[in-house]
VOTI-762783 format. One line per field, with one value per residue (C-alpha): residue in one letter; chain; x negated, y negated, z negated. Coordinates in steps of 0.2 Angstrom, whole numbers. Example, Ala and Ser with C-alpha at 12.3 -4.5 7.8 and 13.67 -1.06 7.14 Angstrom:
r <- A,S
c <- A,A
c1 <- -62,-68
c2 <- 22,5
c3 <- -39,-36
//
This chain:
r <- X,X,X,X,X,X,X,X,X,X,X,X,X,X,X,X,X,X,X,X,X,X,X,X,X,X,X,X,X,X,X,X,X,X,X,X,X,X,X,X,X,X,X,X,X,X,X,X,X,X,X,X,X,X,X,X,X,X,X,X,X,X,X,X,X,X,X,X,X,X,X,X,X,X,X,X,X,X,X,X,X,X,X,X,X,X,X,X,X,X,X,X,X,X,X,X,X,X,X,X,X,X,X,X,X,X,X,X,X,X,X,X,X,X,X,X,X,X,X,X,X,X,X,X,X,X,X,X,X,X,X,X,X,X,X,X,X,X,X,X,X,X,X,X,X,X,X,X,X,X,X,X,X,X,X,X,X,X,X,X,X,X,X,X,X,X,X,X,X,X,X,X,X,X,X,X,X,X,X,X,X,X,X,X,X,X,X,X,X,X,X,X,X,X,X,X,X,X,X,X,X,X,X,X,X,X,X,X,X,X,X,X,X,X,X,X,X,X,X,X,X,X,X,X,X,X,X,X,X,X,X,X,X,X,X,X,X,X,X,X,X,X,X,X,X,X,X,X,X,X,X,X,X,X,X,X,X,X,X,X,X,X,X,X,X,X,X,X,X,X,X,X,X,X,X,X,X,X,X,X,X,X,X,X,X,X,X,X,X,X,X,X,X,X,X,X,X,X,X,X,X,X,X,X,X,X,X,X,X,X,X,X,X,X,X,X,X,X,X,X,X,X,X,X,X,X,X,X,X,X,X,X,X,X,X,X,X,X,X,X,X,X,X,X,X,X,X,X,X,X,X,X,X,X,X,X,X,X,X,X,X,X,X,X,X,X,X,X,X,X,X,X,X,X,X,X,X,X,X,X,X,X,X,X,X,X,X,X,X,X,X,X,X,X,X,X,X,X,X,X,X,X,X,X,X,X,X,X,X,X,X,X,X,X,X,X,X,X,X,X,X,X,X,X,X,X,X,X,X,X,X,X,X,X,X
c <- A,A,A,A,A,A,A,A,A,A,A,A,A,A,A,A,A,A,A,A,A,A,A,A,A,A,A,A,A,A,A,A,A,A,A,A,A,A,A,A,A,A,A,A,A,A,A,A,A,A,A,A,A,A,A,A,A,A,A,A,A,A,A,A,A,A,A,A,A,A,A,A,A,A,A,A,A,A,A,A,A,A,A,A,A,A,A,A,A,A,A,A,A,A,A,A,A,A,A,A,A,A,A,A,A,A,A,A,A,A,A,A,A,A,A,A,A,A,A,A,A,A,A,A,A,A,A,A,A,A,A,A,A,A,A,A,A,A,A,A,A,A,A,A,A,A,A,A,A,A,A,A,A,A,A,A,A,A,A,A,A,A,A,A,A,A,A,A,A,A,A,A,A,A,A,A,A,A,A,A,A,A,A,A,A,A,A,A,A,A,A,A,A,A,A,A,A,A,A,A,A,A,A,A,A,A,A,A,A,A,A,A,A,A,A,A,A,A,A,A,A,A,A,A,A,A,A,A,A,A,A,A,A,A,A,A,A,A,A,A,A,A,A,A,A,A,A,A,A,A,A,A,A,A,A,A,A,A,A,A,A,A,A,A,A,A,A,A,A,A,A,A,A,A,A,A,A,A,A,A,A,A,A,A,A,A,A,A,A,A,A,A,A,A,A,A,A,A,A,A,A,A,A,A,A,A,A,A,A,A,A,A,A,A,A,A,A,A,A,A,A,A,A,A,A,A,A,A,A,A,A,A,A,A,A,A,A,A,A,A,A,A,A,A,A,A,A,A,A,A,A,A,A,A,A,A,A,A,A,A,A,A,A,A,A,A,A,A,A,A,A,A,A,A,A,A,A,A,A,A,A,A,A,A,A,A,A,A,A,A,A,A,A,A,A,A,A,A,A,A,A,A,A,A,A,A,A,A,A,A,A,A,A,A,A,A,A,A,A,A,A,A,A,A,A,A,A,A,A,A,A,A,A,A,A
c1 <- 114,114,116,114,113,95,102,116,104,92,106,108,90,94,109,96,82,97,102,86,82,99,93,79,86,81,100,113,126,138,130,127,138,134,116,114,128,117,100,105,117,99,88,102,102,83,85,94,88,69,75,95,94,90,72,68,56,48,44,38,26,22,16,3,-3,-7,-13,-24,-31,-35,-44,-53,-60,-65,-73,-81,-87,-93,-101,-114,-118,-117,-121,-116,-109,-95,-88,-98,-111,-125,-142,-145,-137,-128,-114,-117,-107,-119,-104,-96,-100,-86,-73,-83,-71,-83,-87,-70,-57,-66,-70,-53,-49,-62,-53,-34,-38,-47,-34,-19,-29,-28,-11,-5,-12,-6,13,15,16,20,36,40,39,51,63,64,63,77,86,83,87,104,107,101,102,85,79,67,52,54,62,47,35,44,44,25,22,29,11,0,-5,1,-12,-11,7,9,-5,10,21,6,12,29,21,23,40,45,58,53,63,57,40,42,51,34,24,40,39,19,17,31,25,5,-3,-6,-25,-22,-6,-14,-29,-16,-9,-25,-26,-10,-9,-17,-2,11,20,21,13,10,30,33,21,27,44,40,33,49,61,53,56,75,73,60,71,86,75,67,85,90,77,74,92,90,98,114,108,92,90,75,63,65,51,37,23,7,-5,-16,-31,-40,-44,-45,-62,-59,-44,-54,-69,-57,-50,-66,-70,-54,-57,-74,-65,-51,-66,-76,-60,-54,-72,-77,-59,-61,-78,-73,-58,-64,-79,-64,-54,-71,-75,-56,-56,-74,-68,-51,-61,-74,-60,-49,-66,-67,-49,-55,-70,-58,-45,-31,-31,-28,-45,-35,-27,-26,-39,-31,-33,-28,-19,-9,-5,2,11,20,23,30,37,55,55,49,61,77,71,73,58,62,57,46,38,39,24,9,22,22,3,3,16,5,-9,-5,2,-11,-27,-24,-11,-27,-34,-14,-16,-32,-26,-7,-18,-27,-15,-17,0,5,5,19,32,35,52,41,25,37,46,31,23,36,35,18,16,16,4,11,0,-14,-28,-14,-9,-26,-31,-11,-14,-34,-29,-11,-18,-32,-18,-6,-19,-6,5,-9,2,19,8,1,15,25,11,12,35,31,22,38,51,37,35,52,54,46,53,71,67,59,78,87,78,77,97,97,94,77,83,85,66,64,59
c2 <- -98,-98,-83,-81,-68,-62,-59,-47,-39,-33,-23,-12,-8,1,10,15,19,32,39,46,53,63,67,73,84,102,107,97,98,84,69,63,46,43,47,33,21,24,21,4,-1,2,-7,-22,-24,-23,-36,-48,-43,-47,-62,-70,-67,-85,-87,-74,-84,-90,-72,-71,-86,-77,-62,-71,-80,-61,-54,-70,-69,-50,-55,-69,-58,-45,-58,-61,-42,-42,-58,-51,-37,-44,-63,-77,-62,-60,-79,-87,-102,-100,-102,-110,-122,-107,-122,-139,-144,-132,-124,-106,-92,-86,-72,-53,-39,-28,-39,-47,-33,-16,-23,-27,-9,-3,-13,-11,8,8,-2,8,23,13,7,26,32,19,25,8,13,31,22,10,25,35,20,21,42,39,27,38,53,46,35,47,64,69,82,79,82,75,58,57,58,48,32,38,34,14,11,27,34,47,57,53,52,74,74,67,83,93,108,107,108,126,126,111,116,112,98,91,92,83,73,67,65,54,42,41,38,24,16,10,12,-1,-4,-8,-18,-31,-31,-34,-47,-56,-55,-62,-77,-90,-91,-82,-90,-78,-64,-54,-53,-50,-34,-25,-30,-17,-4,-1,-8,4,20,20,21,34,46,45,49,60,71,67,77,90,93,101,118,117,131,127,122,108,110,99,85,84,71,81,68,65,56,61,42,25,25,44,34,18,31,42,24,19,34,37,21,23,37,25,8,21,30,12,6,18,22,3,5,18,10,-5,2,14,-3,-12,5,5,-13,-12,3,-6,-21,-12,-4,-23,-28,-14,-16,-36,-31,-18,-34,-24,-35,-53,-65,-76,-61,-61,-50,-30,-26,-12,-26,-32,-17,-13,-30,-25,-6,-11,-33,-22,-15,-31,-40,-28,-27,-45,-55,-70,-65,-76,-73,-53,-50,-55,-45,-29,-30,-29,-16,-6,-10,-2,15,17,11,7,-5,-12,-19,-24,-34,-42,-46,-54,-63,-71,-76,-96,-104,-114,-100,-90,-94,-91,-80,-68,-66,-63,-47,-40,-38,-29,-18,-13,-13,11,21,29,28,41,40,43,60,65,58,66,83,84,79,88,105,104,101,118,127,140,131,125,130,122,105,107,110,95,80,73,79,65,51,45,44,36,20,20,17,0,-4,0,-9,-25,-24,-24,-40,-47,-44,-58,-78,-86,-96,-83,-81,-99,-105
c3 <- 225,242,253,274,286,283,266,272,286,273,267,283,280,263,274,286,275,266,282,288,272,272,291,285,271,269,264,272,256,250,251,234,234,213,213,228,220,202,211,220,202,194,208,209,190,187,196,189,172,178,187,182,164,153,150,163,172,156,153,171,165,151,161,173,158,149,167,171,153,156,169,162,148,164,171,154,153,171,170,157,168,183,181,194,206,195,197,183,189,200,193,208,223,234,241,246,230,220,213,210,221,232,226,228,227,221,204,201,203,202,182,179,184,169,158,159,164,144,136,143,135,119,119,124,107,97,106,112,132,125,118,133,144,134,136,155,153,144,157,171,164,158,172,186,179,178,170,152,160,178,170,159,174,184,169,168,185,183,172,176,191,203,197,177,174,178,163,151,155,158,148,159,178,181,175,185,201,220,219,205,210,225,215,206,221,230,212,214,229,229,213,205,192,179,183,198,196,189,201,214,204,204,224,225,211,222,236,225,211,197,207,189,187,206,206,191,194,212,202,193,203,215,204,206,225,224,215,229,242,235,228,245,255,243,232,217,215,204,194,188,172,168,153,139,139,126,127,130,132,118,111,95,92,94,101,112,120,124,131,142,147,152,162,171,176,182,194,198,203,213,221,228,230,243,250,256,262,273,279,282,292,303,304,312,324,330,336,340,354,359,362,375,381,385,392,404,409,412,423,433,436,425,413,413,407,396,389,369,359,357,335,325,315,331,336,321,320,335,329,312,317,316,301,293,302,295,278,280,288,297,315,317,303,308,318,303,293,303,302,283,282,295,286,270,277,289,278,258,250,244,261,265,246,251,270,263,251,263,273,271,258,272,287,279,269,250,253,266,256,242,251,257,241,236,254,249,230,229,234,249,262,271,259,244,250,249,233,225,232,225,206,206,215,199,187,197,202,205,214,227,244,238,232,250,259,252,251,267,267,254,262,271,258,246,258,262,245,243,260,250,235,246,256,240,234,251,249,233,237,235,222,211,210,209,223
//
Protein backbone atom coordinates (compact mmCIF):
# COMPACT_ATOMS: atom_id res chain seq x y z
CA UNK A 1 0.00 0.00 0.00
CA UNK A 2 0.97 3.10 -0.80
CA UNK A 3 0.36 6.28 1.13
CA UNK A 4 1.17 10.34 0.28
CA UNK A 5 0.26 13.51 1.65
CA UNK A 6 -3.30 13.72 0.44
CA UNK A 7 -3.72 10.71 2.35
CA UNK A 8 -2.59 12.42 5.73
CA UNK A 9 -4.38 15.68 4.87
CA UNK A 10 -7.73 14.09 4.79
CA UNK A 11 -6.97 13.31 8.35
CA UNK A 12 -6.92 17.06 9.44
CA UNK A 13 -10.36 17.05 7.95
CA UNK A 14 -11.75 14.49 10.62
CA UNK A 15 -9.73 16.97 13.28
CA UNK A 16 -11.58 19.80 11.92
CA UNK A 17 -14.95 18.36 11.24
CA UNK A 18 -14.72 17.33 15.48
CA UNK A 19 -13.64 20.57 16.41
CA UNK A 20 -16.50 22.57 15.28
CA UNK A 21 -18.94 20.33 16.49
CA UNK A 22 -17.40 20.59 19.98
CA UNK A 23 -17.56 24.56 19.12
CA UNK A 24 -20.87 24.11 18.59
CA UNK A 25 -21.72 22.18 21.58
CA UNK A 26 -24.77 23.17 23.79
CA UNK A 27 -22.65 22.23 27.11
CA UNK A 28 -19.08 22.60 26.90
CA UNK A 29 -18.18 19.54 29.41
CA UNK A 30 -14.97 17.13 29.09
CA UNK A 31 -14.53 16.40 25.69
CA UNK A 32 -15.42 12.85 25.25
CA UNK A 33 -11.89 11.37 24.05
CA UNK A 34 -13.44 7.51 24.04
CA UNK A 35 -16.62 7.98 22.31
CA UNK A 36 -14.42 9.82 19.38
CA UNK A 37 -11.46 7.20 19.64
CA UNK A 38 -14.60 4.46 19.44
CA UNK A 39 -16.22 6.11 16.56
CA UNK A 40 -13.07 6.49 14.25
CA UNK A 41 -11.92 2.57 15.76
CA UNK A 42 -15.31 1.70 14.34
CA UNK A 43 -15.18 3.90 10.97
CA UNK A 44 -11.39 2.65 10.33
CA UNK A 45 -12.27 -0.94 11.07
CA UNK A 46 -15.49 -1.05 8.88
CA UNK A 47 -13.11 -0.25 6.71
CA UNK A 48 -10.93 -2.57 6.36
CA UNK A 49 -13.47 -5.36 7.17
CA UNK A 50 -15.57 -3.97 3.80
CA UNK A 51 -12.44 -3.68 1.94
CA UNK A 52 -8.76 -5.55 3.51
CA UNK A 53 -10.23 -8.69 4.61
CA UNK A 54 -9.57 -11.84 1.96
CA UNK A 55 -12.24 -12.17 -0.55
CA UNK A 56 -13.50 -8.80 0.33
CA UNK A 57 -13.71 -7.58 -3.01
CA UNK A 58 -15.34 -10.76 -4.30
CA UNK A 59 -18.19 -9.82 -2.02
CA UNK A 60 -18.09 -6.49 -3.37
CA UNK A 61 -18.64 -8.22 -6.81
CA UNK A 62 -21.16 -10.21 -5.36
CA UNK A 63 -23.06 -7.10 -4.41
CA UNK A 64 -23.30 -5.16 -7.68
CA UNK A 65 -24.18 -8.52 -9.20
CA UNK A 66 -27.44 -8.69 -6.43
CA UNK A 67 -28.00 -4.83 -6.96
CA UNK A 68 -27.79 -4.99 -10.94
CA UNK A 69 -30.04 -8.12 -10.98
CA UNK A 70 -32.53 -6.07 -8.75
CA UNK A 71 -32.57 -3.72 -11.23
CA UNK A 72 -32.85 -5.89 -14.14
CA UNK A 73 -35.99 -7.54 -12.62
CA UNK A 74 -37.31 -3.55 -11.99
CA UNK A 75 -36.58 -3.01 -15.27
CA UNK A 76 -38.61 -6.25 -16.05
CA UNK A 77 -41.70 -4.94 -13.96
CA UNK A 78 -41.50 -1.29 -15.43
CA UNK A 79 -40.98 -2.52 -18.87
CA UNK A 80 -44.58 -4.25 -18.74
CA UNK A 81 -46.10 -1.02 -17.65
CA UNK A 82 -44.21 1.33 -19.23
CA UNK A 83 -42.89 -0.47 -22.51
CA UNK A 84 -39.78 0.88 -24.50
CA UNK A 85 -39.59 3.93 -21.92
CA UNK A 86 -38.24 1.86 -19.31
CA UNK A 87 -35.02 0.62 -21.50
CA UNK A 88 -36.54 -2.24 -23.31
CA UNK A 89 -36.40 -1.97 -27.43
CA UNK A 90 -38.13 0.57 -29.37
CA UNK A 91 -40.94 -0.51 -31.52
CA UNK A 92 -39.62 1.84 -33.78
CA UNK A 93 -36.12 3.51 -35.03
CA UNK A 94 -35.73 6.55 -32.15
CA UNK A 95 -31.48 6.45 -32.98
CA UNK A 96 -29.74 6.15 -36.12
CA UNK A 97 -28.74 2.57 -34.93
CA UNK A 98 -32.53 1.85 -34.27
CA UNK A 99 -31.46 0.72 -30.73
CA UNK A 100 -32.34 1.34 -26.99
CA UNK A 101 -33.84 4.48 -25.86
CA UNK A 102 -31.77 6.63 -23.73
CA UNK A 103 -31.76 6.24 -19.72
CA UNK A 104 -35.24 8.18 -18.21
CA UNK A 105 -34.94 8.82 -14.55
CA UNK A 106 -38.47 8.75 -14.13
CA UNK A 107 -38.80 4.88 -15.54
CA UNK A 108 -35.54 3.35 -14.69
CA UNK A 109 -35.06 4.42 -10.87
CA UNK A 110 -38.32 5.64 -9.47
CA UNK A 111 -39.51 1.53 -10.12
CA UNK A 112 -36.56 0.28 -8.46
CA UNK A 113 -37.50 2.46 -5.48
CA UNK A 114 -41.17 0.23 -5.57
CA UNK A 115 -39.24 -2.63 -5.52
CA UNK A 116 -36.55 -2.72 -2.87
CA UNK A 117 -38.98 -0.44 -0.69
CA UNK A 118 -41.64 -3.81 -1.07
CA UNK A 119 -39.03 -6.36 -0.54
CA UNK A 120 -37.43 -4.61 2.59
CA UNK A 121 -41.03 -4.87 3.90
CA UNK A 122 -40.86 -8.64 3.18
CA UNK A 123 -37.56 -9.28 4.45
CA UNK A 124 -38.37 -7.27 7.82
CA UNK A 125 -41.19 -9.79 8.67
CA UNK A 126 -39.33 -12.76 7.78
CA UNK A 127 -36.65 -11.12 10.60
CA UNK A 128 -34.03 -11.26 8.09
CA UNK A 129 -33.29 -7.23 8.09
CA UNK A 130 -35.08 -7.25 11.66
CA UNK A 131 -32.07 -9.57 12.71
CA UNK A 132 -29.21 -7.76 10.63
CA UNK A 133 -30.34 -4.57 12.37
CA UNK A 134 -30.24 -5.98 15.83
CA UNK A 135 -26.44 -6.94 14.97
CA UNK A 136 -25.24 -3.43 14.43
CA UNK A 137 -27.87 -2.27 17.45
CA UNK A 138 -25.89 -4.52 19.21
CA UNK A 139 -22.51 -3.10 17.99
CA UNK A 140 -23.33 0.46 18.59
CA UNK A 141 -24.72 0.13 21.79
CA UNK A 142 -21.72 -2.01 23.10
CA UNK A 143 -19.17 -0.17 21.09
CA UNK A 144 -20.55 3.29 21.62
CA UNK A 145 -22.73 3.25 24.55
CA UNK A 146 -25.97 3.85 23.28
CA UNK A 147 -28.85 3.37 24.78
CA UNK A 148 -31.47 0.08 23.67
CA UNK A 149 -33.71 2.19 21.80
CA UNK A 150 -31.49 4.95 20.15
CA UNK A 151 -28.84 2.03 19.11
CA UNK A 152 -31.66 0.34 17.39
CA UNK A 153 -32.74 3.37 15.48
CA UNK A 154 -29.52 4.33 14.73
CA UNK A 155 -28.76 0.48 13.05
CA UNK A 156 -32.45 1.05 11.56
CA UNK A 157 -31.38 4.11 9.83
CA UNK A 158 -28.10 2.16 7.72
CA UNK A 159 -31.27 0.34 5.58
CA UNK A 160 -34.51 2.37 6.44
CA UNK A 161 -35.20 5.86 6.22
CA UNK A 162 -35.00 8.73 8.34
CA UNK A 163 -38.55 8.68 8.47
CA UNK A 164 -39.00 4.60 8.85
CA UNK A 165 -36.49 3.67 11.09
CA UNK A 166 -38.27 5.87 14.40
CA UNK A 167 -41.42 3.50 13.37
CA UNK A 168 -39.10 0.38 14.73
CA UNK A 169 -38.90 2.00 18.34
CA UNK A 170 -42.10 3.73 17.84
CA UNK A 171 -43.56 2.71 21.25
CA UNK A 172 -39.98 4.34 22.68
CA UNK A 173 -40.28 8.06 20.98
CA UNK A 174 -41.78 9.96 23.85
CA UNK A 175 -39.48 8.33 26.27
CA UNK A 176 -36.43 9.10 24.09
CA UNK A 177 -34.09 12.17 25.90
CA UNK A 178 -33.20 15.51 23.83
CA UNK A 179 -30.11 14.07 22.97
CA UNK A 180 -31.05 10.97 21.88
CA UNK A 181 -33.53 12.52 19.74
CA UNK A 182 -31.31 14.47 18.00
CA UNK A 183 -29.38 11.71 18.02
CA UNK A 184 -31.86 9.98 15.36
CA UNK A 185 -32.32 13.02 13.22
CA UNK A 186 -28.11 13.51 13.09
CA UNK A 187 -28.09 9.32 12.00
CA UNK A 188 -30.90 10.09 9.28
CA UNK A 189 -29.76 12.60 7.88
CA UNK A 190 -26.07 11.29 7.54
CA UNK A 191 -27.24 7.85 6.33
CA UNK A 192 -30.13 6.45 3.27
CA UNK A 193 -32.35 4.33 2.96
CA UNK A 194 -32.15 1.07 1.31
CA UNK A 195 -34.40 1.96 -1.70
CA UNK A 196 -32.70 4.53 -2.54
CA UNK A 197 -29.25 3.12 -2.00
CA UNK A 198 -29.48 1.01 -4.62
CA UNK A 199 -30.92 3.58 -7.04
CA UNK A 200 -27.95 5.44 -6.34
CA UNK A 201 -25.93 2.53 -7.15
CA UNK A 202 -27.39 2.11 -10.38
CA UNK A 203 -26.42 5.95 -11.23
CA UNK A 204 -23.10 5.37 -10.40
CA UNK A 205 -22.21 1.70 -11.80
CA UNK A 206 -21.31 2.91 -15.13
CA UNK A 207 -18.06 5.14 -14.15
CA UNK A 208 -17.70 3.51 -10.65
CA UNK A 209 -16.31 0.13 -10.12
CA UNK A 210 -18.27 -1.61 -7.51
CA UNK A 211 -20.43 1.28 -6.94
CA UNK A 212 -23.11 -1.21 -5.02
CA UNK A 213 -20.35 -2.02 -2.20
CA UNK A 214 -19.10 1.66 -2.20
CA UNK A 215 -22.64 3.22 -1.42
CA UNK A 216 -23.75 0.87 1.32
CA UNK A 217 -20.31 0.73 2.56
CA UNK A 218 -21.18 5.03 3.29
CA UNK A 219 -24.40 4.34 4.69
CA UNK A 220 -22.83 2.35 7.55
CA UNK A 221 -19.61 3.56 7.72
CA UNK A 222 -21.40 6.88 7.99
CA UNK A 223 -23.55 5.81 11.19
CA UNK A 224 -20.23 5.82 13.46
CA UNK A 225 -19.65 9.39 12.48
CA UNK A 226 -23.11 10.49 13.00
CA UNK A 227 -23.41 9.41 16.43
CA UNK A 228 -20.13 11.52 17.56
CA UNK A 229 -21.33 14.50 16.29
CA UNK A 230 -24.24 14.25 17.15
CA UNK A 231 -23.25 13.29 21.39
CA UNK A 232 -20.90 15.96 20.85
CA UNK A 233 -23.27 18.90 20.13
CA UNK A 234 -26.05 17.66 22.23
CA UNK A 235 -24.21 15.49 25.34
CA UNK A 236 -26.49 13.19 26.98
CA UNK A 237 -27.24 13.91 30.56
CA UNK A 238 -25.40 11.56 32.97
CA UNK A 239 -28.45 10.79 34.81
CA UNK A 240 -30.81 9.65 32.34
CA UNK A 241 -31.57 6.47 32.04
CA UNK A 242 -32.49 5.08 28.25
CA UNK A 243 -35.46 2.68 27.73
CA UNK A 244 -34.70 -0.79 26.89
CA UNK A 245 -35.45 -1.55 23.05
CA UNK A 246 -38.26 -3.65 21.75
CA UNK A 247 -38.84 -4.03 17.97
CA UNK A 248 -42.37 -2.47 17.42
CA UNK A 249 -42.59 -2.65 13.70
CA UNK A 250 -44.71 -5.28 12.49
CA UNK A 251 -46.48 -6.93 9.62
CA UNK A 252 -49.45 -9.26 9.90
CA UNK A 253 -48.17 -11.14 6.81
CA UNK A 254 -46.27 -11.91 3.95
CA UNK A 255 -48.55 -10.24 1.46
CA UNK A 256 -49.54 -6.92 4.24
CA UNK A 257 -45.57 -6.58 4.31
CA UNK A 258 -45.11 -6.60 0.47
CA UNK A 259 -48.44 -4.19 0.22
CA UNK A 260 -47.18 -1.58 2.91
CA UNK A 261 -43.67 -2.06 1.00
CA UNK A 262 -45.36 -1.25 -2.12
CA UNK A 263 -47.07 1.90 -0.72
CA UNK A 264 -44.23 3.43 1.23
CA UNK A 265 -42.59 3.11 -1.65
CA UNK A 266 -45.07 4.84 -3.79
CA UNK A 267 -44.62 7.91 -0.97
CA UNK A 268 -40.82 7.48 -1.23
CA UNK A 269 -40.84 7.52 -5.87
CA UNK A 270 -43.32 10.56 -5.60
CA UNK A 271 -41.33 12.22 -2.57
CA UNK A 272 -38.00 12.13 -4.79
CA UNK A 273 -39.98 12.57 -8.21
CA UNK A 274 -41.35 16.01 -7.45
CA UNK A 275 -38.44 17.12 -4.94
CA UNK A 276 -36.46 16.96 -8.28
CA UNK A 277 -38.80 18.52 -10.27
CA UNK A 278 -38.84 21.47 -8.22
CA UNK A 279 -35.25 21.54 -7.86
CA UNK A 280 -34.33 21.26 -10.86
CA UNK A 281 -36.81 23.98 -12.25
CA UNK A 282 -35.17 26.42 -8.97
CA UNK A 283 -31.62 25.30 -10.30
CA UNK A 284 -32.67 26.44 -14.22
CA UNK A 285 -34.55 29.96 -12.54
CA UNK A 286 -31.22 30.74 -10.45
CA UNK A 287 -28.82 30.52 -13.47
CA UNK A 288 -31.44 31.72 -15.77
CA UNK A 289 -31.41 35.28 -13.41
CA UNK A 290 -27.44 35.17 -12.86
CA UNK A 291 -27.11 34.83 -16.46
CA UNK A 292 -29.34 38.15 -17.15
CA UNK A 293 -27.69 39.57 -14.47
CA UNK A 294 -23.70 38.69 -16.09
CA UNK A 295 -25.26 40.01 -19.43
CA UNK A 296 -26.20 43.32 -17.80
CA UNK A 297 -22.95 43.70 -16.07
CA UNK A 298 -21.46 42.98 -20.04
CA UNK A 299 -23.66 45.60 -21.51
CA UNK A 300 -22.60 48.07 -18.52
CA UNK A 301 -18.68 47.28 -19.37
CA UNK A 302 -18.31 45.67 -15.76
CA UNK A 303 -17.89 42.67 -16.92
CA UNK A 304 -15.41 41.23 -19.19
CA UNK A 305 -17.02 39.71 -22.84
CA UNK A 306 -14.90 36.70 -22.81
CA UNK A 307 -15.74 36.14 -19.18
CA UNK A 308 -16.83 32.47 -18.31
CA UNK A 309 -20.73 31.82 -17.82
CA UNK A 310 -21.92 32.56 -13.77
CA UNK A 311 -24.01 28.93 -12.51
CA UNK A 312 -25.37 27.86 -9.26
CA UNK A 313 -23.03 24.86 -9.94
CA UNK A 314 -19.85 27.11 -10.08
CA UNK A 315 -20.63 29.09 -7.61
CA UNK A 316 -20.78 26.38 -5.47
CA UNK A 317 -17.54 24.82 -6.97
CA UNK A 318 -15.89 27.67 -5.72
CA UNK A 319 -17.88 27.92 -2.11
CA UNK A 320 -17.28 24.26 -1.43
CA UNK A 321 -13.41 23.50 -3.95
CA UNK A 322 -12.06 23.64 -0.07
CA UNK A 323 -13.78 21.33 1.68
CA UNK A 324 -13.30 18.75 -1.17
CA UNK A 325 -9.84 19.67 -1.33
CA UNK A 326 -9.30 18.86 2.70
CA UNK A 327 -11.30 15.78 2.89
CA UNK A 328 -8.80 14.89 0.38
CA UNK A 329 -9.61 15.97 -3.35
CA UNK A 330 -6.67 16.51 -5.44
CA UNK A 331 -6.94 20.44 -6.09
CA UNK A 332 -7.29 20.16 -9.36
CA UNK A 333 -9.78 18.01 -9.28
CA UNK A 334 -11.46 20.25 -6.29
CA UNK A 335 -13.55 22.77 -8.14
CA UNK A 336 -16.20 19.83 -10.17
CA UNK A 337 -15.99 18.43 -6.56
CA UNK A 338 -17.11 21.42 -4.75
CA UNK A 339 -19.88 21.58 -7.17
CA UNK A 340 -21.31 18.14 -6.21
CA UNK A 341 -20.76 18.67 -2.54
CA UNK A 342 -22.83 22.09 -2.98
CA UNK A 343 -25.08 20.31 -4.88
CA UNK A 344 -26.30 17.90 -2.70
CA UNK A 345 -26.66 20.27 0.59
CA UNK A 346 -28.15 22.81 -1.29
CA UNK A 347 -30.56 20.67 -3.73
CA UNK A 348 -30.90 16.77 -3.15
CA UNK A 349 -27.99 14.10 -2.97
CA UNK A 350 -30.22 12.75 -5.83
CA UNK A 351 -29.43 15.55 -8.45
CA UNK A 352 -25.54 15.61 -6.74
CA UNK A 353 -25.94 11.46 -7.80
CA UNK A 354 -27.16 11.99 -11.14
CA UNK A 355 -24.59 15.22 -11.82
CA UNK A 356 -21.26 12.85 -10.29
CA UNK A 357 -22.62 10.17 -12.61
CA UNK A 358 -22.54 12.10 -15.35
CA UNK A 359 -19.31 13.35 -15.06
CA UNK A 360 -17.48 11.61 -18.26
CA UNK A 361 -14.90 8.31 -16.82
CA UNK A 362 -12.16 10.08 -18.15
CA UNK A 363 -12.73 13.75 -16.74
CA UNK A 364 -12.18 12.68 -13.14
CA UNK A 365 -10.33 10.26 -11.70
CA UNK A 366 -11.46 6.86 -9.93
CA UNK A 367 -9.83 7.85 -6.37
CA UNK A 368 -12.00 11.44 -6.56
CA UNK A 369 -15.44 9.99 -7.88
CA UNK A 370 -14.80 7.48 -5.27
CA UNK A 371 -14.69 9.97 -2.07
CA UNK A 372 -17.31 11.92 -3.27
CA UNK A 373 -19.84 9.24 -3.16
CA UNK A 374 -18.97 8.69 -0.02
CA UNK A 375 -19.23 12.89 0.65
CA UNK A 376 -22.83 12.62 -0.41
CA UNK A 377 -24.30 9.15 0.22
CA UNK A 378 -27.10 10.75 3.67
CA UNK A 379 -29.75 12.62 3.47
CA UNK A 380 -28.55 15.91 5.04
CA UNK A 381 -29.44 18.46 2.86
CA UNK A 382 -32.43 21.26 2.68
CA UNK A 383 -35.19 19.38 1.20
CA UNK A 384 -34.24 16.38 4.14
CA UNK A 385 -35.11 18.58 7.04
CA UNK A 386 -38.42 19.27 5.71
CA UNK A 387 -39.38 15.86 4.76
CA UNK A 388 -37.64 14.50 8.68
CA UNK A 389 -39.53 17.04 10.58
CA UNK A 390 -43.05 16.21 8.56
CA UNK A 391 -42.90 12.34 9.20
CA UNK A 392 -41.16 12.60 12.75
CA UNK A 393 -43.66 15.57 14.11
CA UNK A 394 -46.63 12.83 12.90
CA UNK A 395 -44.95 10.17 14.78
CA UNK A 396 -44.43 12.90 18.37
CA UNK A 397 -47.10 14.86 17.92
CA UNK A 398 -46.38 16.07 21.29
CA UNK A 399 -43.08 16.81 20.96
CA UNK A 400 -43.71 19.05 17.86
CA UNK A 401 -41.54 22.37 19.05
CA UNK A 402 -38.44 20.32 20.32
CA UNK A 403 -38.50 18.23 16.62
CA UNK A 404 -38.78 21.78 15.26
CA UNK A 405 -36.32 23.32 17.15
CA UNK A 406 -33.62 20.72 16.55
CA UNK A 407 -34.08 19.81 12.51
CA UNK A 408 -32.23 22.28 11.02
CA UNK A 409 -29.41 22.14 14.59
CA UNK A 410 -29.27 18.83 12.73
CA UNK A 411 -28.52 19.47 9.05
CA UNK A 412 -24.87 20.41 9.78
CA UNK A 413 -23.60 17.61 11.94
CA UNK A 414 -25.60 15.11 9.34
CA UNK A 415 -23.35 16.42 6.29
CA UNK A 416 -20.51 16.60 8.20
CA UNK A 417 -20.85 13.21 8.83
CA UNK A 418 -20.38 11.95 5.28
CA UNK A 419 -17.75 14.53 4.86
CA UNK A 420 -16.08 12.70 8.07
CA UNK A 421 -16.52 9.37 6.94
CA UNK A 422 -15.42 10.34 2.95
CA UNK A 423 -11.94 11.91 5.02
CA UNK A 424 -11.59 8.79 6.91
CA UNK A 425 -11.51 6.62 3.60
CA UNK A 426 -9.77 9.36 1.68
CA UNK A 427 -7.09 8.67 4.81
CA UNK A 428 -6.61 4.70 3.26
CA UNK A 429 -4.61 4.12 -0.21
CA UNK A 430 -6.42 3.54 -3.40
CA UNK A 431 -5.22 0.34 -3.63
CA UNK A 432 -6.94 -0.83 -0.95
CA UNK A 433 -10.25 -0.58 -2.97
CA UNK A 434 -8.69 -1.95 -5.85
CA UNK A 435 -7.76 0.35 -8.06
Amino acid sequence: MVYSLENARSLIAVVLIIAICWLLSERKRRFPFMLAIGALAAQAGLVLALFAIPNSQAMLSGMTAVVDALADSSDRGAQFVFGHLSGGLAPFAMQPDGAVLPFIFGFRVLPLILVISALSALLWHWRILEWVTRFFGFLFEKTMGLGGASALAVAANIFMGMVESPIVIRGYLDKLSRSELFLMMVVGLATVAGSTMVAYAVILAPVLPNAAGHVLAASIISAPAGILLARIMIPEAPDAAPPDYDVTLKYESSKDAITKGVQDGVMVAVNVAAFLIVFVAFVWIANHLLASGQAGAVQLGLVSPSASVVTLQSIFGYVFAPVAWIIGVPWNEALAAGNILGTKLFLTEFIAFIDLGAIPADAMTDRTRMILTYAICGFANVASVGIMTGGMTVLMPARRSEILGLAWKALLPGFMATLMTAAIVAAFPADLFGR
